[in-house]
NUVEXSE-809302 format. One record per residue: residue in one letter; x, y, z of N, C-alpha, C in turn. Coordinates in pm, whole numbers, plus 50000, padded with zeros to 5 digits. Atoms other than C-alpha are relative to their C-alpha. Layout:
REM residues N
AXYZXYZXYZ/...
REM end
This chain:
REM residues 491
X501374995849979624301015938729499254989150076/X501095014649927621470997138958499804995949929/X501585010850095619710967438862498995008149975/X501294993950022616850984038925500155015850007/X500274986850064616401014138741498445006349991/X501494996650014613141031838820499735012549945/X499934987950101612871050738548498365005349986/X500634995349995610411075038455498694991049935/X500765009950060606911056238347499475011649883/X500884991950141604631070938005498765003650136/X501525000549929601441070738256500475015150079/X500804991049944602211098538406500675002950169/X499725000349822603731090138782501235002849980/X498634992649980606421111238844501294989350070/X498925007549883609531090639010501355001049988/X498384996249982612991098039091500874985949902/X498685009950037616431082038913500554994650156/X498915010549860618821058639135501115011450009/X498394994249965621691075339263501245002149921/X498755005750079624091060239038499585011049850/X500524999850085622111072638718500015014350054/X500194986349974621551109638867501445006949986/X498554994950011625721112438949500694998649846/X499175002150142626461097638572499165010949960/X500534987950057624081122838435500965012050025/X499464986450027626201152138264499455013250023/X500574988050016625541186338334501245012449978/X499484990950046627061210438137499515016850064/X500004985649955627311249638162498865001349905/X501094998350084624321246137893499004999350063/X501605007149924621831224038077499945007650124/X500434997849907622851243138382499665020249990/X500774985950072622131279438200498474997549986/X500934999550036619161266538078499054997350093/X500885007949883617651251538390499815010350073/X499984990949910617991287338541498825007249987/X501314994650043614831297138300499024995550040/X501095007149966612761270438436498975002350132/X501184998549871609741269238657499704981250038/X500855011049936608501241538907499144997249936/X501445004850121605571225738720499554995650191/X500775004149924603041217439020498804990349965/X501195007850067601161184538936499114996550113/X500735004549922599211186839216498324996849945/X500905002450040596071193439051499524988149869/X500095014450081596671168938732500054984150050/X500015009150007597721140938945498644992050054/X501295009849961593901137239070499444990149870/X500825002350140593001129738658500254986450042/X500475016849983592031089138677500284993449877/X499295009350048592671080938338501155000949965/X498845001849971596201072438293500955007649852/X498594996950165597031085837857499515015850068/X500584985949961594631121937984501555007950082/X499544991049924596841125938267501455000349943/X498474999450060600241115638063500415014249930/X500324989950096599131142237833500005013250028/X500464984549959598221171638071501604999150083/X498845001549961601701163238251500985003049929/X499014998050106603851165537927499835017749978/X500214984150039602031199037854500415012050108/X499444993549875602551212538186501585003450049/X498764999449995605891204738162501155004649884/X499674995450103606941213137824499685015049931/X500454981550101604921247737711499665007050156/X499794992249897604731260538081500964999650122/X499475004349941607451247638223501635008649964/X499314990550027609611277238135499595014550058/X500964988149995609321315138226500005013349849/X499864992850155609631325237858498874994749955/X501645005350104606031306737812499255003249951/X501274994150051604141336737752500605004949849/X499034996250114606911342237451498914990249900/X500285008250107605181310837282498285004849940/X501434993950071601701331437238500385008249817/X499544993950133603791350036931499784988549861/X500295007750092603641317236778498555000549885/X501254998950038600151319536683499595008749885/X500164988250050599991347536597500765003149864/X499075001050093603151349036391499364990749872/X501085009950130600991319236142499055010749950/X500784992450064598531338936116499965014249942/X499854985350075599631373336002501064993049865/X499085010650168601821347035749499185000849932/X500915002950040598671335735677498715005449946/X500854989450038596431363235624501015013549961/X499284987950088599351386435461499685010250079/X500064988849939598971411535783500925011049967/X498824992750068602051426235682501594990550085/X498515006350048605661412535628500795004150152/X498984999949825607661431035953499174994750132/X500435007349861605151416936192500584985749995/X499595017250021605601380236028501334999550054/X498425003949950609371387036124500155004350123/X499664997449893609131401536417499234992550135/X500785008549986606571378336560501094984950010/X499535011950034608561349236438501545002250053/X497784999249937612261361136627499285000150118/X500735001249824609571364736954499894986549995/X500275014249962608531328036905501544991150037/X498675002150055612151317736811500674995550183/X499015004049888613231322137192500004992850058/X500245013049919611411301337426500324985549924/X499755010450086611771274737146501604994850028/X498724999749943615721275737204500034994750108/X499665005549865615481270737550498934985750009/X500835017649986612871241437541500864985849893/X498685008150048615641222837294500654996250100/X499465006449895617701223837540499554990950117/X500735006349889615381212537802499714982149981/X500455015250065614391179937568501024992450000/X498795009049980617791170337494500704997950116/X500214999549837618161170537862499794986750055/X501105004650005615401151437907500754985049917/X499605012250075616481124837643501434995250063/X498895002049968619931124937782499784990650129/X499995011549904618631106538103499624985450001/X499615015850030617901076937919501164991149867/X498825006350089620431071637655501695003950044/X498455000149916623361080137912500615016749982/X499664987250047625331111137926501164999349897/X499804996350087627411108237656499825002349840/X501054995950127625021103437376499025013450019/X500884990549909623041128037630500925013549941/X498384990750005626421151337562500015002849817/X499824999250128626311147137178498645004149963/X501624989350041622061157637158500585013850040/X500394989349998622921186037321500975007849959/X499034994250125626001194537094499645007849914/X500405001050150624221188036801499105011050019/X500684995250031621431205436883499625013450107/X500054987850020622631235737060499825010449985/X500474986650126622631260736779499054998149926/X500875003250117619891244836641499025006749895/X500904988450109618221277736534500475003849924/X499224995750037621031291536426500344990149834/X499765008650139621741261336178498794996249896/X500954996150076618211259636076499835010149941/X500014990350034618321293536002500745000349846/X499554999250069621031288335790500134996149849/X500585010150138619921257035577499365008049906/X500894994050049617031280235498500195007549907/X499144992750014618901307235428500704998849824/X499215010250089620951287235162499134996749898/X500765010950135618111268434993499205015449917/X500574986950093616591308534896501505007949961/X498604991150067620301317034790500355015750076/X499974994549930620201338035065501504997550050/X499235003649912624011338135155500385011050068/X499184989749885625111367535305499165002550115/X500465003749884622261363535533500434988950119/X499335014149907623961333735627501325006050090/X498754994749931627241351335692499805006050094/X499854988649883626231379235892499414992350108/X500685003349883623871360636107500744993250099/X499045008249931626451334636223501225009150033/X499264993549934628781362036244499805006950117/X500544994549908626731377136458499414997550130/X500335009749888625841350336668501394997850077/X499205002249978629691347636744500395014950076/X500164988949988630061383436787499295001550146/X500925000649918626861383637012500934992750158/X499585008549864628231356637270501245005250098/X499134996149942631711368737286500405010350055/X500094983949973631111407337319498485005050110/X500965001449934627711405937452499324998350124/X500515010549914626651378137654501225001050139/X499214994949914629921380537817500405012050083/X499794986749979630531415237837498785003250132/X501474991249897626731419838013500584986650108/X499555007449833627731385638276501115003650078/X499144997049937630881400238365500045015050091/X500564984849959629611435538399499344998550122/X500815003549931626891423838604499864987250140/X499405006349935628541398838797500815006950079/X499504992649973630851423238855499675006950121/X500464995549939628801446339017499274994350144/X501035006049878626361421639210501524994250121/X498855009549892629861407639402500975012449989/X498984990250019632151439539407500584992350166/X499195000049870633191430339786500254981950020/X499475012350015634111394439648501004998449876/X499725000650095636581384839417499844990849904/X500395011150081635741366139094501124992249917/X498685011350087638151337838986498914989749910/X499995011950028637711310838732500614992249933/X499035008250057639121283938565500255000649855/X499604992850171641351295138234500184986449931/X499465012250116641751255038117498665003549873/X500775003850076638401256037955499895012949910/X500274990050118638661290237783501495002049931/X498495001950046642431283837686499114992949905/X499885008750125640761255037488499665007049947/X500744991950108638041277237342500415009449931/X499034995550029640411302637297500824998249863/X499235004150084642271283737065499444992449878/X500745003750123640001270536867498815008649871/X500074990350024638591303136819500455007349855/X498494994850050641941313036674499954989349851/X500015003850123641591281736424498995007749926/X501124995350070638351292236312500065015549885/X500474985450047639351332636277501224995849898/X499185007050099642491314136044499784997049878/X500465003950166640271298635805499235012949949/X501374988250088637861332635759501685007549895/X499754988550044641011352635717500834995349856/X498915001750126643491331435468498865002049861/X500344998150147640541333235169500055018049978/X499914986350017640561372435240500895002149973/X498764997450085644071370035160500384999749921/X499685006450172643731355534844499805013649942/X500594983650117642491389834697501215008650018/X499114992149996645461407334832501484988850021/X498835004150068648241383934694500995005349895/X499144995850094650841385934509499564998549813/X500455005950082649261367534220498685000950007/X501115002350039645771376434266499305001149940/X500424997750127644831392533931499934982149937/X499635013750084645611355733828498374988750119/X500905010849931642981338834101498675003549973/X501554998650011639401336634064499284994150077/X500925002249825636301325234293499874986050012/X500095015149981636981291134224501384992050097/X498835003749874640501287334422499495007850160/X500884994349864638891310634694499214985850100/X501315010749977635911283134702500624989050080/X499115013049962638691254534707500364999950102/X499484998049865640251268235018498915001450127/X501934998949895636801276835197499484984050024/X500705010349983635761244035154500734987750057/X498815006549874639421226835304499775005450113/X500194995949921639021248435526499084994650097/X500995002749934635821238735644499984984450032/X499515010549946636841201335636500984998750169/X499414999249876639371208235895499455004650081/X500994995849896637121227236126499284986850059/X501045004649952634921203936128500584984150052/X499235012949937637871172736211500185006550159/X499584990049881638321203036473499514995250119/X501095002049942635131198736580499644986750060/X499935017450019634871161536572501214995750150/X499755002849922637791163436829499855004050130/X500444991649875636731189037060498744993950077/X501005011449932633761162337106500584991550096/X499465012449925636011137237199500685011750127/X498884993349832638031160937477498795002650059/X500744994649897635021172537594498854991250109/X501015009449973632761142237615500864987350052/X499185013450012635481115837669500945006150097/X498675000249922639221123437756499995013250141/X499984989949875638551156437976499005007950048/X501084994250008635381159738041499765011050117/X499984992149837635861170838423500305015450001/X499494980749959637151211438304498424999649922/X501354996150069633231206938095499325000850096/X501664999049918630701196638388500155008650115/X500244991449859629661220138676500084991950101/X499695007749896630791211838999498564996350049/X501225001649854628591194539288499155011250072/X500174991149931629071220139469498785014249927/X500484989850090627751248339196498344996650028/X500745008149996624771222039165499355004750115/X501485001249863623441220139534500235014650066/X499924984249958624551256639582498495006649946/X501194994350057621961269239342498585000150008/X501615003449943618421274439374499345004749885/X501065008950144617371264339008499424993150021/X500655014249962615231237638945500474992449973/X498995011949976616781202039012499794996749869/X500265006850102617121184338691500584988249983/X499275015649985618421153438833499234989549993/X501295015050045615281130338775499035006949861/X500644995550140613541128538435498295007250038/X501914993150002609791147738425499044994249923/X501045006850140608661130038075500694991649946/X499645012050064609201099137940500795001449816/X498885000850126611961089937647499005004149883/X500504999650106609431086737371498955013350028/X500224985749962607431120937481500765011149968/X498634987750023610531140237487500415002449866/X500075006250140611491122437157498935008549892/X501144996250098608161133837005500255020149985/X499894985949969608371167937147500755008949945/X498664992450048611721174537007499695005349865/X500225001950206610821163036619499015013050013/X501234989449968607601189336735500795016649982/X499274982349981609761220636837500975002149904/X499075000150116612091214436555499405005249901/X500864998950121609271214136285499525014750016/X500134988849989608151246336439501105012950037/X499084990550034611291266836456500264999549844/X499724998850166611801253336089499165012649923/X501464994050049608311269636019500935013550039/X500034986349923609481301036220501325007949892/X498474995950079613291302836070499585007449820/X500304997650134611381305135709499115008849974/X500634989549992609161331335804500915009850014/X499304986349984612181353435923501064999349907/X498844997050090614561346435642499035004849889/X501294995850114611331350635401499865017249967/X500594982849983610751386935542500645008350059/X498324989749976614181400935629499965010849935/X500134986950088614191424735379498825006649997/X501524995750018610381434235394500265008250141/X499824991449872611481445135788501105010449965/X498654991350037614841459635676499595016349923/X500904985150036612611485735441499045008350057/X500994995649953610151489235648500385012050124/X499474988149914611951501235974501455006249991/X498594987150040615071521135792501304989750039/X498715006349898617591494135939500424990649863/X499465008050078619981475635703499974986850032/X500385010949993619681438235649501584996550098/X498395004149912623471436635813499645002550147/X500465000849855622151450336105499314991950087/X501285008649957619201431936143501004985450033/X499675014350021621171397836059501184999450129/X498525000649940624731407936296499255002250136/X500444996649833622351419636604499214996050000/X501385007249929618621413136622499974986150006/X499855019549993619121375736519500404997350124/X499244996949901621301371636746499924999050161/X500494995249905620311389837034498764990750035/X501125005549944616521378337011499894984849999/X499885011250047617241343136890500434989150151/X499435007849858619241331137223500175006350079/X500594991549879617811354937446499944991950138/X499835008249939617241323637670501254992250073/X498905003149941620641310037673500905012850101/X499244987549969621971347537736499625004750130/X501065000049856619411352238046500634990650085/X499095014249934621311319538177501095002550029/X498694993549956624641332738177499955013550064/X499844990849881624061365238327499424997150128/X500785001849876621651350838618501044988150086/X499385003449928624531329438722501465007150021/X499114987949989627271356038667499805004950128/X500424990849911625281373738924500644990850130/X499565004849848625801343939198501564997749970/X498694998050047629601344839055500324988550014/X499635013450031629641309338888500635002349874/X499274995450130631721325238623500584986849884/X499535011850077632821287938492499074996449944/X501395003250110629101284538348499955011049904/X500264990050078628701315838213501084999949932/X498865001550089632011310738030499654984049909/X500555013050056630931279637937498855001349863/X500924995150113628011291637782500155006249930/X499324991150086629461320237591500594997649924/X498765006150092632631306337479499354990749954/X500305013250029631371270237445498935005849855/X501034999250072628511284037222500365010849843/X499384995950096630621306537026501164990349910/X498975007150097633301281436949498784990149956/X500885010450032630411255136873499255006549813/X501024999650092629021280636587501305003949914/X499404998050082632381289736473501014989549896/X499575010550015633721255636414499314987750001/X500685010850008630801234136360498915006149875/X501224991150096627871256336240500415005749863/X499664991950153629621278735978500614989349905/X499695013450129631591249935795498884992549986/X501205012750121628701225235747499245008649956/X500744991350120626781254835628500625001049878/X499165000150124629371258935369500054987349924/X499875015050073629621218535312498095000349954/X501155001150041625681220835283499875006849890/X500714986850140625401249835010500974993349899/X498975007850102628631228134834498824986449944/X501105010450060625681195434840499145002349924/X501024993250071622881218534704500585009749901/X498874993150153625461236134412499675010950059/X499874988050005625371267234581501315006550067/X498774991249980628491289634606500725005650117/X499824990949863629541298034979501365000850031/X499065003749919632881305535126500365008550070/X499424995149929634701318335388500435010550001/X499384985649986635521351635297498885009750017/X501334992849909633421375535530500545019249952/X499384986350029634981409035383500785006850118/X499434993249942637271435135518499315001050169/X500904995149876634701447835810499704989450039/X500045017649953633621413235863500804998650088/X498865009749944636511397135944500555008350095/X499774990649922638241423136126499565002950120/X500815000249862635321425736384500244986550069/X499775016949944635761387436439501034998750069/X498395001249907639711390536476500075006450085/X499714989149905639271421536734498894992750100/X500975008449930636261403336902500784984150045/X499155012749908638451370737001500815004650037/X499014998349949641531389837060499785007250121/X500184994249856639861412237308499824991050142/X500135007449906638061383437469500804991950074/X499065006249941641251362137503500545009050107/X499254992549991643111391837604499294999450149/X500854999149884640091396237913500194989750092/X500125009649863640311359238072501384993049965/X498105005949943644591356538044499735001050150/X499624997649864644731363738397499324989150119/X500955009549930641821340438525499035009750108/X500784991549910640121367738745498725009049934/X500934990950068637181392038647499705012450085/X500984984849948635601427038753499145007349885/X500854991750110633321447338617500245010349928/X499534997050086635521467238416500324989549850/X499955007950195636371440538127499024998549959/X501315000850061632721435838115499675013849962/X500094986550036632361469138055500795005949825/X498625000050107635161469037805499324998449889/X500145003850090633731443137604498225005549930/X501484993450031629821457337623500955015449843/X500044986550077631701491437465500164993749885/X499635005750166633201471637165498644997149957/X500724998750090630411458637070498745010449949/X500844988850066628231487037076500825012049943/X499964998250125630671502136841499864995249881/X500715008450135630371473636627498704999849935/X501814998950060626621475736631500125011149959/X499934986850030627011511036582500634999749819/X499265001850124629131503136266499044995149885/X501305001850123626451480936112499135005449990/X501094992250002623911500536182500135015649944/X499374989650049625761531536005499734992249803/X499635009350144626921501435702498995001149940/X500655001850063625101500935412500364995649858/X499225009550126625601475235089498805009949875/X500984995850142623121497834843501135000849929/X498864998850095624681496434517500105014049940/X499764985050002624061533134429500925005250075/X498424996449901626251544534740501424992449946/X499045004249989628651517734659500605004349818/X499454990850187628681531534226500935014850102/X499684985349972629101566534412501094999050071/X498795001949891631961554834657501284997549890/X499125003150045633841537334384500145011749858/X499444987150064633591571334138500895008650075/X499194986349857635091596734462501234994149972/X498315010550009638061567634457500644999649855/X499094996350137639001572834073499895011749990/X499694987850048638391610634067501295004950148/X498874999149925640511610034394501814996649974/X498745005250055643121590034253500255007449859/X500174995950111643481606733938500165015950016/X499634989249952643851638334098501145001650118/X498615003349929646441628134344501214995249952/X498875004250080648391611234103500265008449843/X499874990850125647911639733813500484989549889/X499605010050061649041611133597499344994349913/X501105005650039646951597533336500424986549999/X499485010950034649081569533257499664991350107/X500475009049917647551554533542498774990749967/X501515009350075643971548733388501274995349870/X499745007350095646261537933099500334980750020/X499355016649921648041505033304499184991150033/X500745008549945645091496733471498624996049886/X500665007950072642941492533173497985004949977/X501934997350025639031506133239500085004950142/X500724986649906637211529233475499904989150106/X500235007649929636421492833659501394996650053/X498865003449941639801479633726500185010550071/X499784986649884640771515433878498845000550090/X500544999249874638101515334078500064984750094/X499375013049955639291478134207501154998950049/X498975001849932642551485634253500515011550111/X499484997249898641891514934481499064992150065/X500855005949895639291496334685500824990150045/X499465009749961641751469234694501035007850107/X498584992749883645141493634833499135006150119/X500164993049857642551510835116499554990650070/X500215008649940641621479935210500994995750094/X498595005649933645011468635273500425012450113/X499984992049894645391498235447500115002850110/X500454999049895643051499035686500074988250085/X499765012549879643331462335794501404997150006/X498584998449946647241465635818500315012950158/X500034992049877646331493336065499174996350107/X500665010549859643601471236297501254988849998/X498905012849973646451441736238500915001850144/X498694995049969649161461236350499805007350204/X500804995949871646921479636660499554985150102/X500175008849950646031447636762500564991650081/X498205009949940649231430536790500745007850118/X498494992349906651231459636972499585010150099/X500784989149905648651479237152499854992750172/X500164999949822648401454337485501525004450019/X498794994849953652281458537507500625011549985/X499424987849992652241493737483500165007350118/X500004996449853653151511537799499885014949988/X500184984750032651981547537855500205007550163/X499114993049883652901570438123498745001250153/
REM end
């Protein structure tokens, strides 16, 4: 790096990095998603202000709460307090508070950005790791500390879900289309890794779901389940720990966007800082404190929306989260899809899915283990299932290294059966009494047999041990479809 480093001042006077300091600066498929939301800030009129903290001040603001085009998103904020605050009613507070939620996301990124040009890029590389998913993991803490867990599950499932079926599905679609009389290649090292780490992740959901359909599982209870959930989540998170180091260290070159990508685009530059270290710094602890605020308004009043507009809390938690939550990042990957930089938008997708499936969901689990509450890894039948068919498709899409707007197409349909699925699902326990009576007067009439209720002991066990055999069932028949359906050949 130069001697002289003319770094950004507090006062206010804008001034470029050195050369040296602009080329070490990392830019990921994150920072360069996120930079696609941004607007020019024009300090023409602030830089007449004379005194020097005024104009620091109207500069930071300019650059921080309008320095996005999701800025008019942050008016929900307001608003969202105050219908908290005056008890307007419960589905505004949540729906209010998933509008504020977005721009917030993308100004994270923007800060740790921002901070990254003075503490180097690979501490620069580890802010914007860490802080990511940061809604997503706030969400979850929250989540956790009101014993809220299956909010926890679905949402993060759904955030995984979201990226890989979604986010992808709509940049490839749409990419697709905008370049039909070009072809789209990109590079399979970096989704081989993700790929595969994927694969650990959908490993640890599925071995505690196995525990129930063992050989010995009348004999296990929710405390060996727990035990394995919570190894589990150790290893993830050594997973995790190394996927830092390959990405930030030994191979970083399949992570950053080319040069070329860079001075191709006509984003805004983000090669010289805008606001000073301790600004940015402040700003961050700022937008943090207010997604916290926001996250605890929409885990607060989940269920108050869920009754209100007819929609199950699975739904709400597997899609709208989701969806409205990293609306910002998702806007980022399709708007460079379109100029067919397919190695960002994979970047962002994958990168952000393996980041929540192998970082996010285990320390949620190690967190609710610190605070004695009960979490593990087993996401049920339907759960899990969507997860394993949702990575196998996506792998299955970028073997080849090429794209069109058929696999995006593909993967859009899956998940709007999946949404379709939760949005059908429903956990009431009335339906689920009434489901598990149909299954002992079914059985019991198929097997004419009484000696069956005799073996199994009570009206409960029989209804346990058929819920258990159609279980097995049905996910021996997605297993089995899964495995042998690409190598089926049809006429």
């Amino acid at each position: 790096m130069a001697s002289t480093e003319p770094w950004l001042l507090e006062n206010g006077n804008i001034r470029c990095l050195t050369k040296e300091t602009k080329h070490g600066h990392c830019r990921t498929a994150h920072n360069m998603s996120s930079s696609s939301l941004r607007k020019k800030s024009d300090l023409t009129l602030i830089s007449k202000v004379r005194q020097g903290f005024l104009r620091s001040f109207l500069v930071n603001l300019q650059e921080v709460l309008l320095g996005t085009k999701l800025s008019v998103l942050f008016l929900a904020i307001p608003f969202a307090i105050a219908a908290q605050c005056k008890n307007f009613g419960r589905p505004w507070v949540f729906a209010l508070s998933l509008l504020g939620l977005a721009p917030l996301a993308e100004r994270v990124s923007f800060l740790t950005e921002q901070l990254a040009f003075y503490t180097g890029p690979t501490v620069g590389g580890l802010l914007n790791a860490t802080c990511g998913n940061a809604t997503e993991l706030i969400i979850s803490i929250l989540a956790l500390v009101k014993h809220k867990v299956d909010i926890v599950k679905y949402s993060l499932l759904g955030s995984i879900l979201s990226n890989l079926l979604l986010v992808l599905g709509s940049s490839l679609f749409c990419g697709g289309i905008a370049n039909l009389g070009k072809e789209q290649k990109f590079d399979r090292k970096q989704a081989d890794v993700n790929a595969l780490l994927l694969l650990l992740g959908l490993l640890c959901h599925v071995l505690p779901l196995m525990f129930r359909y063992a050989e010995n599982a009348t004999d296990l209870t929710g405390t060996e389940t727990l035990a394995l959930s919570r190894a589990s989540c150790i290893v993830m998170l050594i997973a995790y720990i190394s996927y830092l180091v390959f990405q930030l260290w030994t191979h970083r070159q399949l992570f950053e966007s080319s040069e070329d990508e860079e001075e191709d685009s006509d984003v805004v530059s983000d090669e010289s800082a805008v606001i000073g270290f301790w600004s940015a710094f402040i700003w961050l602890v700022l937008m943090t404190g207010v997604i916290a605020l926001l996250s605890e308004y929409v885990v607060g009043t989940i269920e108050d929306a869920s009754n209100s507009w007819g929609l199950s809390v699975s739904f709400i938690s597997v899609i709208l989260l989701p969806i409205v939550g990293n609306a910002a990042e998702h806007a980022g990957a399709i708007i460079f899809a379109f100029k067919n930089k397919l190695d960002i938008t994979l970047g962002v997708a994958l990168g952000s899915a393996t980041q929540i499936a192998i970082f996010v969901i285990p320390l949620s689990v190690i967190v609710a283990w610190i605070i004695g509450i009960d979490m593990n890894l087993d996401l049920n039948i339907l759960e899990t299932s969507c997860l394993a068919l949702s990575i196998i498709v996506t792998a299955f899409t970028l073997q080849d290294g090429t794209s069109h707007y058929l696999k995006g197409l593909v993967l859009l349909l899956c998940y709007l059966v999946m949404g379709t699925c939760f949005f059908i699902f429903r956990t009431s326990k009335v339906h689920a009494e009434t489901s598990s009576a149909l299954y002992i007067i079914w059985w019991a009439q198929m097997e004419k047999n009484s000696a069956l209720f005799c073996t199994v002991g009570s009206i409960e066990d029989a209804r346990i041990s058929c819920e258990i055999m159609s279980r097995c069932f049905f996910f021996s028949c997605s297993l089995f479809g899964s495995l042998f359906f690409p190598y089926m050949s049809f006429p």
